[in-house]
N, C-alpha and C positions, 0 to 999 in steps of 0.2 A: 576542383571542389574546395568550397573554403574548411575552413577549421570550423566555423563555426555549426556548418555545414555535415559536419563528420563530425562533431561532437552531439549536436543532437540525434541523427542514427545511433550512433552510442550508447545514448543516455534511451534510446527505443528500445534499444537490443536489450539492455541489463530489464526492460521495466517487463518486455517478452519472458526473459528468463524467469521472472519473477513469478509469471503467472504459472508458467511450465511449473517452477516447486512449489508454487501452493496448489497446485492438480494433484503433482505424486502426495503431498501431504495431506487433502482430503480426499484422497482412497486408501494410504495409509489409516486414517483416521475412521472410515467407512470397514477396512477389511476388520484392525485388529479390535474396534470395538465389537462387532461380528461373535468375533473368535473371546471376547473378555465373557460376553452375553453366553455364550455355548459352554465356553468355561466352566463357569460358575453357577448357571441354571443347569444343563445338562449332566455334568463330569462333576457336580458340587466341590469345582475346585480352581478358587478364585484366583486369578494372575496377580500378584503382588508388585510388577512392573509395569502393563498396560497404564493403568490410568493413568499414570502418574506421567508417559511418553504422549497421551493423549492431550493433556493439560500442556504441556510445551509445544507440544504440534498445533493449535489452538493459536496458543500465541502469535507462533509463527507465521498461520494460514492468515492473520489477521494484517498480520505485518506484509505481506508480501503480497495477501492479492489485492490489500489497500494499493500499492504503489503502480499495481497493473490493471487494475480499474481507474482509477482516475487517469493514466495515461489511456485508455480506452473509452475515455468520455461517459463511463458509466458509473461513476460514483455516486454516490448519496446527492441528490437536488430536488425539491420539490418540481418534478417535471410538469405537474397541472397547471402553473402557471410558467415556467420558464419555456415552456416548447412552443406556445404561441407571440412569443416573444421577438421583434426585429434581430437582425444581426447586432446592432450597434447599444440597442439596449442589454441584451445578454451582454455584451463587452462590457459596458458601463456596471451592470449587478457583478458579474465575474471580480470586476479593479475591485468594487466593493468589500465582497465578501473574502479576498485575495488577502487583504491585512491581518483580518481575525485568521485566516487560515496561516496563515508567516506565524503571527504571534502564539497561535497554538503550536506551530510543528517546533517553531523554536524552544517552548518550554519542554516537551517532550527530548530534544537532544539535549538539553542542558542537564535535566531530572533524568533521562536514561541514562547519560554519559557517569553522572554520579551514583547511580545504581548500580552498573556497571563497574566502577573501580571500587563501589563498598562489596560487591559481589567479592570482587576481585581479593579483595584484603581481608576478610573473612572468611577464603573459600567456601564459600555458600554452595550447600548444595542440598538436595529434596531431601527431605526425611522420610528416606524410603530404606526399602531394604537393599534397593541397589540407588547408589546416591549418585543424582549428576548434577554435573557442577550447574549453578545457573545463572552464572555471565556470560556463557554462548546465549544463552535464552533472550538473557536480558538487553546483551550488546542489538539482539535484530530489532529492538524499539528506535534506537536513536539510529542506526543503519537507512533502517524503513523511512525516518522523517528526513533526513538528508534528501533519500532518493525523491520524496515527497517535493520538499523545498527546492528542487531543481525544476518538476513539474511543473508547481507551480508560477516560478520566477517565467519561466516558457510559456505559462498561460497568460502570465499579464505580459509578456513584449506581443502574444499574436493577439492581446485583446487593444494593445494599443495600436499597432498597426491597424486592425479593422479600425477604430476611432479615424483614425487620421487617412485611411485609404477611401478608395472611391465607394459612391452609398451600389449598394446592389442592391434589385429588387425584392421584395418578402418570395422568400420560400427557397431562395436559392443560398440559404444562409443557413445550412440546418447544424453545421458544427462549429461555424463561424471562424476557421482554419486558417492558415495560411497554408496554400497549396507546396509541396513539399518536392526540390528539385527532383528527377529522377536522376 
């Protein structure tokens, strides 16, 4: 099996995990808002920590099931026009829209990275009554766009391939893949 071969299961594996913790994080996010609502209308006696783990868990769900949806092909796209679309035309809008999506994930690590060490020099943390620190929070922005920016670079080598590979009929093109050794 090549390297390059076992570094993309790799890079499947970390984007799987990924979605596994934004699941536990939005039932986290489902139970203890629950329990903040019962809290505070029921027991008129509002949690002074909820929110405030809800707001971070947020983040995070954001960061993580970004990176496991777009490796799942289900991220944000105008589907009404791209689903009837040839294989090699999806490949050609893909290379397209592939730059502005570089250009954005890159500014996002560069602006994370730097929120991150002013977190860091600062120690920053919530203005609550139990204070957490918020560079773990912050470090899962540029984390997330890394894993992003791998995705991506993987979406333009199998949208070049398709370009340059044999034409296949319409319909048999629906993720436009390269089929994946077993």
């Amino acid at each position: 099996m090549s390297a390059l071969l076992k570094l993309d299961r790799c890079v499947d594996r970390i984007a799987d995990l990924t979605g596994v913790l934004a699941g536990l994080l939005i039932t986290y996010c489902m139970v203890l808002g629950v329990v903040d609502v019962f809290l505070r209308y029921a027991l008129n006696s509002a949690s002074l920590w909820i929110g405030p783990t809800l707001q971070a868990a947020m983040v995070l769900i954001a960061c993580t099931a970004g990176v496991y949806a777009f490796k799942e092909g289900t991220f944000v796209r105008l589907d009404l026009i791209y689903d009837g679309l040839s294989r090699r035309t999806k490949a050609i809008l893909d290379l397209l829209t592939a730059g502005l999506g570089l250009i954005f994930l890159w500014v996002l690590m560069w602006k994370g990275k730097e929120a991150v060490e002013l977190a860091l020099l600062l120690k920053q943390t919530t203005p609550t009554v139990i204070p957490m620190p918020l560079a773990p929070i912050k470090a899962a922005i540029p984390i997330s766009a890394m894993l992003m920016t791998i995705f991506v670079i993987r979406q333009i080598i199998k949208d070049i391939v398709t370009l340059i590979g044999p034409e296949r009929p319409v319909g048999s093109d629906e993720a436009h893949e390269v089929p994946k050794a077993k």
